[in-house]
N, C-alpha and C positions, 0 to 999 in steps of 0.2 A: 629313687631308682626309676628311670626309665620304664616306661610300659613294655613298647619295642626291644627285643635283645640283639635281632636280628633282622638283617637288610640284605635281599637278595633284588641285585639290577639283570636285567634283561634287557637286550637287543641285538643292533647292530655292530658294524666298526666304529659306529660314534660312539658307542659307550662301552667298547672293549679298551678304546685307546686308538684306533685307525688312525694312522700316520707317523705314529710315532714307533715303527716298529729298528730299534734301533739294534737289536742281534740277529737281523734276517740270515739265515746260515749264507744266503746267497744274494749280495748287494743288488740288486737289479736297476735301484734307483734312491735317489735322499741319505743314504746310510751316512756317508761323506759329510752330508750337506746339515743332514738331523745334529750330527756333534757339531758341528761349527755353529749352528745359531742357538744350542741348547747346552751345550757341556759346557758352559760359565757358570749353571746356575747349582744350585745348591740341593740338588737331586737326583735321586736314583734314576738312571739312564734305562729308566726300561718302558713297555707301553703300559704296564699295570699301573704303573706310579704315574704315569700323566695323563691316564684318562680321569674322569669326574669321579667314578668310582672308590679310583686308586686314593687320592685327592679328599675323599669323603672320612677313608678308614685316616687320616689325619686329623681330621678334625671331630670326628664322634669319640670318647674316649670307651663308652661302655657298652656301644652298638658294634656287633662284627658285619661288617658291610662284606658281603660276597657276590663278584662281580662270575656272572653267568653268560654276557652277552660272548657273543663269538662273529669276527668279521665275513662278510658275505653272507651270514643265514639271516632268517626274517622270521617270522611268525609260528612259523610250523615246529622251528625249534624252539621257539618261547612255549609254543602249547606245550610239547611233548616234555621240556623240563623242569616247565610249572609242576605238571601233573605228576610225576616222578617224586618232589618236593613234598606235594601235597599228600600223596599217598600213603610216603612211608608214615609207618606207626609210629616212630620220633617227634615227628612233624608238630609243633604246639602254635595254633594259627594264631594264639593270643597275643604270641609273644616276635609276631612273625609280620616282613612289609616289605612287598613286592612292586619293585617299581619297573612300569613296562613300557619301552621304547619300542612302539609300532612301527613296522615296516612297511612299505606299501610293494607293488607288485614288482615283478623281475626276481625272483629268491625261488626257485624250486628243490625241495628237499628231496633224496632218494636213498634209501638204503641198498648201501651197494653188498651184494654177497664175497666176492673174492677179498676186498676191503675189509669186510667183517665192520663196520661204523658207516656211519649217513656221511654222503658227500651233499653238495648244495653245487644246483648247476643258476649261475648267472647270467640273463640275459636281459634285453633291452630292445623296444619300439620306438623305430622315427617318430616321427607329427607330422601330421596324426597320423596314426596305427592303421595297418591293415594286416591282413590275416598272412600275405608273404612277407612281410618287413618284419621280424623276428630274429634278432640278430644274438646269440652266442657273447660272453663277455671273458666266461671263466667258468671253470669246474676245478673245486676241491675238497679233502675233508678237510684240510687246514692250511688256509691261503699262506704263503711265504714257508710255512714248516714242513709240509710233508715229504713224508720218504720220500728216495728213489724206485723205491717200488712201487707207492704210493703213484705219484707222478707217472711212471712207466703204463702202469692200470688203465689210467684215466687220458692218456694218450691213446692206448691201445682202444679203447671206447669212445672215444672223441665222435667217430662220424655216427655211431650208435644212440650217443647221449642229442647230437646236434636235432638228428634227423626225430627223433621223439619228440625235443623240443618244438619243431617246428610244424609236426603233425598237430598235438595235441595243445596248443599255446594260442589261446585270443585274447585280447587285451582285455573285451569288453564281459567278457566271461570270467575271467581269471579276478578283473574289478568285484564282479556280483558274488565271485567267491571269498574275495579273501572280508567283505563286509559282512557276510554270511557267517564264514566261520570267529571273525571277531565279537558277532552277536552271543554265539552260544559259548563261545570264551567264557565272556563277560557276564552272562548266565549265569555258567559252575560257577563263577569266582563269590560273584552276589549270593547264590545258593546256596553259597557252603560258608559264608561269611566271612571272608577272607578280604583283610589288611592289605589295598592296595592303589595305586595312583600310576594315570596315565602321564607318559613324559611327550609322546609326541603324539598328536588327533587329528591335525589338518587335514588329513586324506580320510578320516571316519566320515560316510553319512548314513546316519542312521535316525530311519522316520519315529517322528513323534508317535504315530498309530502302535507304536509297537514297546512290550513292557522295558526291554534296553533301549531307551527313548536317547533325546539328544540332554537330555536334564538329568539322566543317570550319569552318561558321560563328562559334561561340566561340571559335574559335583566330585568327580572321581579327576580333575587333570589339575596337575599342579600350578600352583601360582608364583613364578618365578618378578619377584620386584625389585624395577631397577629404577624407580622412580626417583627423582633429584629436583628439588628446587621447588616442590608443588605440582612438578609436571610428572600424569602417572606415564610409567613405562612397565607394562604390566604384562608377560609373557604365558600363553598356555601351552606353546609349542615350542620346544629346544632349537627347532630348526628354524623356527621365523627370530630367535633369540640374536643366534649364530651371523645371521644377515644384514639385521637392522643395524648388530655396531659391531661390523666385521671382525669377526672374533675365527676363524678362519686361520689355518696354519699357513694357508698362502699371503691372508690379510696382515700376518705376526712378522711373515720375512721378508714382507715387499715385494712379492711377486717372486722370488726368488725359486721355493719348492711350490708347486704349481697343486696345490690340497686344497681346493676350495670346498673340500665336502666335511671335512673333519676338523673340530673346533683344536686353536692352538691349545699351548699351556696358559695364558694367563682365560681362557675359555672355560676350559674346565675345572679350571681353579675357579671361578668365580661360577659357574652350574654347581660346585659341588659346596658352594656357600651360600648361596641361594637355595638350593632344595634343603638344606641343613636349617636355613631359617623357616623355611614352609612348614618342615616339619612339626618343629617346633610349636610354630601360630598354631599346627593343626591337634596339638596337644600329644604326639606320635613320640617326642624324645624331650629332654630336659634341658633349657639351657645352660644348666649349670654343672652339667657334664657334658657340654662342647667349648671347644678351643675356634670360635670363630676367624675367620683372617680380616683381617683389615683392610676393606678393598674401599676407594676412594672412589664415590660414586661420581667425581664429577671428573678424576680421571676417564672414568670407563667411557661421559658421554662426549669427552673431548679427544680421546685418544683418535689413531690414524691407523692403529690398528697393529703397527709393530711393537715388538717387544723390546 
């Protein structure tokens, strides 16, 4: 039996499922377009089931993988429902493996009172940054699902939330903060001994002079291999994965839906067979209680990226 019982993921839209939101109560965009290049195959049409995640809970048979991430937040909500997790008195760390998709900046958290829940306001800096080019992208508690009142709210706060933003918002501050508060992340997590691996780190830098060094970190980031023929192809970050062999839901239709930020279906079909093997190598799950897929590694390095 497995060491691991349970697998909770953290992040982004990349790892909620982003893009594939195919019951948006209000089509704004892709909905149309989502079933025409996707309703042939032989899956649950939803975004649980085709994010890596979703994808994961196929293939583990005796790990309950429970996907946490949530589109548009970052970090602040990974802190806060890591720590939730860890706290309660249930919580068995032994038996417990948290995998964290780091975000890097533009994600601000705020708990809204008439809301009653945290909303996440979205924003964005030209190149290079200055302290008035602060640009607004989105505010929600839940991108694509929220009430009409919900909506109504965060309308009615708009020039409220804008104008905060761009009071209190510098790129090069907000950088020294969110490495800041990643350090003492990763602190509690080591301090309390807790079961877990970084998915994305490109944007981490963290000095060797200091105990969360850059040597804690490569020991803690997964190793995604896509190596074929002799030639390694050896991944620590999801997003340089995503890149190198356009695995892109824009790179899957041809240009068609225009996602170049959010990995298709055979994308996370194959992150969630590769972290599945990592596991494994890393002695974390059994292989003989996973149903790996059979992915053709010399498809993956010759494909063109449609499905």
């Amino acid at each position: 039996m497995s060491k691991i019982k349970k697998i909770y993921t953290f992040g982004t839209s990349f790892t909620e499922g982003g893009g594939f939101e195919f019951d948006k109560p209000t089509p704004t965009y892709n909905n149309d377009d989502l079933h025409s290049f996707y309703g042939h195959l032989d899956e649950e049409l939803t975004r649980e089931n085709f994010s890596w995640p979703g994808q994961m809970k196929k293939i583990c048979n005796n790990v309950e993988i429970i996907n946490k991430a949530k589109s548009g937040y970052g970090n602040e909500r990974l802190y806060r429902k890591t720590h939730e997790i860890i706290d309660n008195p249930s919580f068995k760390k032994d038996e417990t493996l948290f995998i964290f998709e780091f975000s890097d900046v533009g994600r601000m958290e705020m708990y809204h009172n008439d809301i009653k829940d945290y909303i996440i306001i979205n924003y964005y800096h030209p190149w290079p940054p200055t302290e008035k080019d602060v640009l607004i992208s989105g505010f929600a508690n839940t991108y694509y699902y929220d009430s009409r009142k919900t909506l109504d709210i965060l309308e009615r706060d708009k020039s409220f939330l804008t104008e905060y933003v761009e009071k209190s918002v510098d790129f090069y501050n907000k950088i020294d903060l969110l490495n800041r508060n990643i350090k003492m992340f990763i602190s509690f997590l080591e301090y309390n001994e807790i079961n877990y691996y970084i998915l994305s780190s490109d944007h981490l830098k963290l000095d060797d002079s200091q105990k969360v060094n850059s040597d804690l970190i490569k020991s803690r980031q997964v190793e995604l291999d896509c190596s074929y023929e002799g030639e390694r192809d050896v991944f620590n970050d999801c997003m340089k994965l995503l890149t190198k062999h356009k695995l892109s839901i824009k790179d899957e239709t041809n240009g068609f839906i225009q996602d170049g930020a959010h990995m298709g279906y055979f994308g996370n079909l194959l992150l969630a067979n590769l972290l599945t093997k990592f596991l494994i190598k890393e002695g974390k799950i059994l292989e003989s209680e996973v149903n790996l897929r059979d992915i053709d590694m010399k498809s993956l390095h010759n494909r063109n990226g449609i499905i």
